[in-house]
C-alpha positions as CSV (number, residue, x, y, z in Angstrom):
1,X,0.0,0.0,0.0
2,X,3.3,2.5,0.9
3,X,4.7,1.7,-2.3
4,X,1.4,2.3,-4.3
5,X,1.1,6.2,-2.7
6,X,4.9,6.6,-3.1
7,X,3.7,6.0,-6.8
8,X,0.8,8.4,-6.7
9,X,2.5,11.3,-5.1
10,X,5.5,10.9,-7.6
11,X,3.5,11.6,-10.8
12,X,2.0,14.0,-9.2
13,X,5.3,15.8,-7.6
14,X,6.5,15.3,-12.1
15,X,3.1,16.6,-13.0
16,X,3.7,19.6,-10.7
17,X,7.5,20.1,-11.6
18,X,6.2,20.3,-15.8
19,X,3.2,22.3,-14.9
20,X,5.7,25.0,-13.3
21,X,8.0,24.6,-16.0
22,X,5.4,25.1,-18.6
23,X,4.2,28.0,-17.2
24,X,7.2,30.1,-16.7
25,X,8.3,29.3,-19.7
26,X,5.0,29.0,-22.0
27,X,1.9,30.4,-19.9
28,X,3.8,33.3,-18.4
29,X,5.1,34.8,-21.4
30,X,2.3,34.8,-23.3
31,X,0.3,36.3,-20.4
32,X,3.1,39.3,-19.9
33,X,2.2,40.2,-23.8
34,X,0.7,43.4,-24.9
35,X,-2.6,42.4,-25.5
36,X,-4.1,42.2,-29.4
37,X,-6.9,44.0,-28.4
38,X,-5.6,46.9,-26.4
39,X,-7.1,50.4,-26.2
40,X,-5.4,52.8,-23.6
41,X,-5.4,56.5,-23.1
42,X,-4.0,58.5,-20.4
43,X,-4.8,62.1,-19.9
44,X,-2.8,65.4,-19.4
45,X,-2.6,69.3,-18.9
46,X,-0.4,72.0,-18.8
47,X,0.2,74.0,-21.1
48,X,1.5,74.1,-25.3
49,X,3.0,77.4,-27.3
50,X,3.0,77.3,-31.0
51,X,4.0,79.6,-33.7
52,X,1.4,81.0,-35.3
53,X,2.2,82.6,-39.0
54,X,-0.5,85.0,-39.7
55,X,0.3,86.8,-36.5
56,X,4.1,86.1,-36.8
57,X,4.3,85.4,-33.0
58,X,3.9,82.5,-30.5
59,X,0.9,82.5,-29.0
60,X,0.5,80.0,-25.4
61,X,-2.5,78.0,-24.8
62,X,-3.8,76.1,-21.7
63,X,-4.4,72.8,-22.6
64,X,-6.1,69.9,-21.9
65,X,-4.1,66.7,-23.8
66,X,-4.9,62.9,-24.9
67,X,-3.1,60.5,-25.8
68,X,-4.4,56.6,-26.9
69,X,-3.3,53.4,-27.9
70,X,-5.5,51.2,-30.1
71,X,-4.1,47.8,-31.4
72,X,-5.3,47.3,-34.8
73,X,-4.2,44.0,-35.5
74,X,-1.2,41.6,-33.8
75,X,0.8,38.5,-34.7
76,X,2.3,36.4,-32.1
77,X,5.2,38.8,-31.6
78,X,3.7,42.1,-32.7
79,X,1.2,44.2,-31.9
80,X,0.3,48.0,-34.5
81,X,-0.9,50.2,-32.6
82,X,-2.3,53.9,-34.0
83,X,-1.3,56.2,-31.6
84,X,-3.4,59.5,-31.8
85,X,-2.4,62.7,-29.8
86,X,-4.9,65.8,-29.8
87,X,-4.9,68.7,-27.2
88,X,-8.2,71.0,-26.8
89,X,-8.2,74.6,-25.3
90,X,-8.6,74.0,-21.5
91,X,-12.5,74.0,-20.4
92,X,-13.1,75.3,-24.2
93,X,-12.6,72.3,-26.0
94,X,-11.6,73.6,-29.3
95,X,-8.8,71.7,-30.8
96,X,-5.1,73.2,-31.0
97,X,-3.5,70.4,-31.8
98,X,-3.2,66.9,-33.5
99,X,-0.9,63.8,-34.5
100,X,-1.3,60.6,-35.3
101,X,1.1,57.9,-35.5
102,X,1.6,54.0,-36.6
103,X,3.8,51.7,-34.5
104,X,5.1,48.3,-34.8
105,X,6.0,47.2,-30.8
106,X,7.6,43.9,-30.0
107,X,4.6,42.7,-27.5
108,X,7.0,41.6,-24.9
109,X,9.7,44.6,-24.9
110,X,8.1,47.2,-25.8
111,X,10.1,48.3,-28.1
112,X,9.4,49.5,-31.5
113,X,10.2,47.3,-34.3
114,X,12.7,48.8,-36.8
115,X,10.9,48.9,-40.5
116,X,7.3,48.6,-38.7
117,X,6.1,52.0,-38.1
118,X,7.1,56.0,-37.6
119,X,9.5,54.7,-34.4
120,X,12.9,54.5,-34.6
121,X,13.4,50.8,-33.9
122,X,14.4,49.5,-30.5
123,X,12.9,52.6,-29.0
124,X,10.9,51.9,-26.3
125,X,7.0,53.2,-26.2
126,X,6.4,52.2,-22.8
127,X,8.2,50.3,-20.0
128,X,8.1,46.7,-19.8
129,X,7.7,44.4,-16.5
130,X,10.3,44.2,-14.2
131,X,12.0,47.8,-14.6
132,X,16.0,47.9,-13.5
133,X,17.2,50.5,-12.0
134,X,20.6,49.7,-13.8
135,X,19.2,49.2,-17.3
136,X,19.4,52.3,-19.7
137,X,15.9,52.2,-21.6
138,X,15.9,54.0,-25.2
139,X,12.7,56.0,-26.0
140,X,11.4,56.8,-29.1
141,X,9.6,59.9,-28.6
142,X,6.8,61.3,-31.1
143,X,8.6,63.3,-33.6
144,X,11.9,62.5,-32.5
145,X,14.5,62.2,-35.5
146,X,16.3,59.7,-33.1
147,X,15.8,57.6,-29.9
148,X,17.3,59.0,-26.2
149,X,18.4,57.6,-23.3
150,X,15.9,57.1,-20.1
151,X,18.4,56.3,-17.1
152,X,17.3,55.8,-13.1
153,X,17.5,58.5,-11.3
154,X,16.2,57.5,-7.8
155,X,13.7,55.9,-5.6
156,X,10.6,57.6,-4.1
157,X,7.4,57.4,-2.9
158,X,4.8,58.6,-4.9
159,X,1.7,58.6,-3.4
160,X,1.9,55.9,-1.2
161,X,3.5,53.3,-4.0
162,X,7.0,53.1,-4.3
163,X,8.1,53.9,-7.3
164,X,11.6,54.4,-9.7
165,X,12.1,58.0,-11.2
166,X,13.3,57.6,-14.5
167,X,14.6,60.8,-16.7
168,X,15.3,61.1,-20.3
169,X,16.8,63.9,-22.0
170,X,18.4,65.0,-25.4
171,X,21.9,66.3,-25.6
172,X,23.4,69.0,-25.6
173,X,22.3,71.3,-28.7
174,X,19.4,69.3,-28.4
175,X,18.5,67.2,-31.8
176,X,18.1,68.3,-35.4
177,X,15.0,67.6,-37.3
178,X,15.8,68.2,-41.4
179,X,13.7,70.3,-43.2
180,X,10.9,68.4,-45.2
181,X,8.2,69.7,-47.8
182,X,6.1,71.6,-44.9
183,X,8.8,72.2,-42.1
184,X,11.8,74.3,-42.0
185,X,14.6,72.6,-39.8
186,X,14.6,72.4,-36.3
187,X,16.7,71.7,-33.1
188,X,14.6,69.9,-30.6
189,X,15.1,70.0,-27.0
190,X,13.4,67.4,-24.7
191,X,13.3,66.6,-21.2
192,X,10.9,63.7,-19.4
193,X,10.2,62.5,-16.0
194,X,8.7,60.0,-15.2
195,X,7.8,58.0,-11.8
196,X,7.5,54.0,-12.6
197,X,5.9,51.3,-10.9
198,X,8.3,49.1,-11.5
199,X,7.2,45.5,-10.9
200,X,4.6,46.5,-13.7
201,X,6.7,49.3,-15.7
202,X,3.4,51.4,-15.7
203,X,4.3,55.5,-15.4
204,X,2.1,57.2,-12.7
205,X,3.0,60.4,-13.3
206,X,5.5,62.1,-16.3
207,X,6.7,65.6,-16.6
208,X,7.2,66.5,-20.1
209,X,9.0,69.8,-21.6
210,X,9.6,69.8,-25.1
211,X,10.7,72.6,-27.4
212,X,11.3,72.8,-31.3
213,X,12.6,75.9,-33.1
214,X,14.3,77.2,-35.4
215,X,14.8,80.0,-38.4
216,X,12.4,81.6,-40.6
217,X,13.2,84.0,-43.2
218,X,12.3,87.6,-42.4
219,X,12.1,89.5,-46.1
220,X,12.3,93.1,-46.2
221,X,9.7,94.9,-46.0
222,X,10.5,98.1,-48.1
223,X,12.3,96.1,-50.8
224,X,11.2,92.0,-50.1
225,X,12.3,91.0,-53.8
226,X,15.5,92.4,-54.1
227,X,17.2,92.8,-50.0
228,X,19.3,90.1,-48.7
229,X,17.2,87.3,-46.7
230,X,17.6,87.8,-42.9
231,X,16.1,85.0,-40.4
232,X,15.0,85.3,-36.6
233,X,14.5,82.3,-34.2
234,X,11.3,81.1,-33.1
235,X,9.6,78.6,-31.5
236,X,7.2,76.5,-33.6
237,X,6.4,74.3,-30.4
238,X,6.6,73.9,-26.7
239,X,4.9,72.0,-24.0
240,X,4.9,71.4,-20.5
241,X,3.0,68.6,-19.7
242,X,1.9,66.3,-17.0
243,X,-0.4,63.5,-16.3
244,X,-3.9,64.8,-14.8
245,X,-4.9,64.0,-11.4
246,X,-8.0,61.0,-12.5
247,X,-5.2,59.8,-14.9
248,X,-2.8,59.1,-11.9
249,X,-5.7,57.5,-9.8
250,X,-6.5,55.3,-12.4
251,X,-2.7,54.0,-13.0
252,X,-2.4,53.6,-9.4
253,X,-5.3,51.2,-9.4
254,X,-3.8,49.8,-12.5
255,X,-0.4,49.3,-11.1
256,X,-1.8,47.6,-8.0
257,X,-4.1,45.5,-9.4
258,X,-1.3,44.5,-12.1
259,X,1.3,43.8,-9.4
260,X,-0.9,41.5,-7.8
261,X,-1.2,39.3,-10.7
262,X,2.3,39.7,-11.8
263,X,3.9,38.5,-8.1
264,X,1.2,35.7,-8.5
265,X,1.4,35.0,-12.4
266,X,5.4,35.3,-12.8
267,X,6.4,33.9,-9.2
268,X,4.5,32.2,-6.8
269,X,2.3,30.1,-9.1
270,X,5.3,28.4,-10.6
271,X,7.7,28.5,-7.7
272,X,5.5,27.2,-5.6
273,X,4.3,24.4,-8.2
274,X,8.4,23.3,-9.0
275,X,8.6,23.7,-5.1
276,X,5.8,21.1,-4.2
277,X,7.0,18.8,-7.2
278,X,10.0,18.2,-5.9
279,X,8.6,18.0,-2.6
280,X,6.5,15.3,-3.3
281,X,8.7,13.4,-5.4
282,X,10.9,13.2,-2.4
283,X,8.5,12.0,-0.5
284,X,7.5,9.4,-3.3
285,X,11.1,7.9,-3.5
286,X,10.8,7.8,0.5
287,X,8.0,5.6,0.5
288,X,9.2,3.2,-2.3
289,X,12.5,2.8,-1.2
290,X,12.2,2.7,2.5
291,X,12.0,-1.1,3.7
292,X,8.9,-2.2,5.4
293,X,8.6,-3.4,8.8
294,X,9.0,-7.1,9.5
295,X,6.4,-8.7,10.5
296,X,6.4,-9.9,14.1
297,X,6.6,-13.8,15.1
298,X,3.6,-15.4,15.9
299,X,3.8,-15.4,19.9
300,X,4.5,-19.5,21.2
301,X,1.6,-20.5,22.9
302,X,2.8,-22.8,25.7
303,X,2.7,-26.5,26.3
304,X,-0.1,-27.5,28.7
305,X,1.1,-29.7,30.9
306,X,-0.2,-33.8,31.2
């Protein structure tokens, strides 16, 4: 009977050692994927200064911003995503501003795919699981000619969660966008918080300043046709953005929840199940290789004596 439940608890203990193999390695990653159907949008305000031509000037708006992810279609290892960007006069809601973009991101990275949409490949979009605080992560940024570098800067508490401040900025003399058909050159200049969960890798609050400008021509106004060309800086755009106050309640409860099932998805499911496998195979090889007791001699009755 020993030897038939050493049996039993060994395949299970094997049973419980592939399951916990499987899943770290099969189940798991799959799970940690960007999903095929995502559709995300965060929030922001702050305010956005553009060059307008007819008056010749910048003029600075208060702004309420959105930005969202939809996943229009996804293979097994990438997901397109349209990522639209529009920013409405604050409590007006006329619209100052939009961009839309395709991206091609590596559903476990999160990194854009080079040849797969307007990022610069291996750029990141977002953060992926499990952020390091010794890991340089490249960014591609919206309009960016180039990816930058987004390096640890500390640890803090934000709002009760502990969290990793990451910054990314370009360098200096900023970055130079060419001139195309509709855009004159510019120099960019770009500086972003941000303050990541990092079990999950989601951003619960950014601080974003960005600034392009560069030359336009100035002709002369008594003789425009025939005067040398002069030029005077401006600034065709510049932002400073943050996440609004719903939009950081909402990651919160996204981080949280997302922590949960990541310490419970990515660890203790299959740690525990490898642990209990080998547990009970140990206990199976106990029980079939352990000699039974011998049985005890049948007690002499004695002689009864004549």
């Amino acid at each position: 009977m020993r030897r038939k439940i050493g049996v039993v608890l060994g395949v299970l203990g094997v049973l419980a050692l592939v399951f916990g193999v499987v899943w770290m390695t099969v189940v798991w990653p799959r799970l940690a994927k960007i999903p095929a159907d995502l559709v995300q949008q965060v929030d922001l305000q702050g305010t956005m200064t553009l060059f307008d031509p007819g008056q010749g000037r910048e003029v600075t708006h208060n702004v309420d911003g959105h930005r969202k992810y939809t996943a229009l279609s996804a293979t097994d290892d990438v997901v397109y995503l349209r990522e639209d960007i529009w920013f409405e006069a604050a409590g007006a809601g006329q619209e100052v501003s939009r961009q839309q973009f395709m991206l091609g991101i590596d559903r476990v990275t999160r990194q854009n795919v080079d040849g797969l949409g307007d990022g610069c490949g291996g750029g990141h979009y977002t953060f992926p699981f499990d952020v390091k605080k010794d890991k340089v992560y490249p960014f591609w940024n919206e309009g960016n000619p180039v990816n930058i570098d987004c390096a640890f800067v500390e640890e803090q508490d934000f709002e009760g969660v502990h969290v990793y401040v990451f910054q990314m900025s370009t360098p200096a003399g900023g970055l130079t966008l060419p001139a195309s058909f509709e855009t004159p050159a510019m120099t960019i200049e770009q500086t972003v918080t941000l303050w990541v969960e990092p079990v999950t890798g989601i951003p619960l609050q950014i601080e974003d300043h960005t600034k392009r400008f560069g030359d336009i021509p100035v002709p002369d106004p008594d003789f425009p046709n025939t005067a040398p060309m002069t030029y005077r800086q401006v600034t065709f755009y510049e932002d400073d953005l943050k996440f609004t106050e719903d939009t950081v309640a909402g990651l919160k409860d996204d981080a949280n929840a997302a922590r949960t099932q990541v310490t419970l998805g990515k660890n203790l499911v299959p740690w525990l199940s490898v642990a209990s496998g080998i547990l009970l195979v140990l206990v199976s090889v106990f029980l079939v290789i352990r000699p039974g007791k011998a049985a005890a001699p049948e007690a002499t009755r004695p002689e009864q004596q004549p």
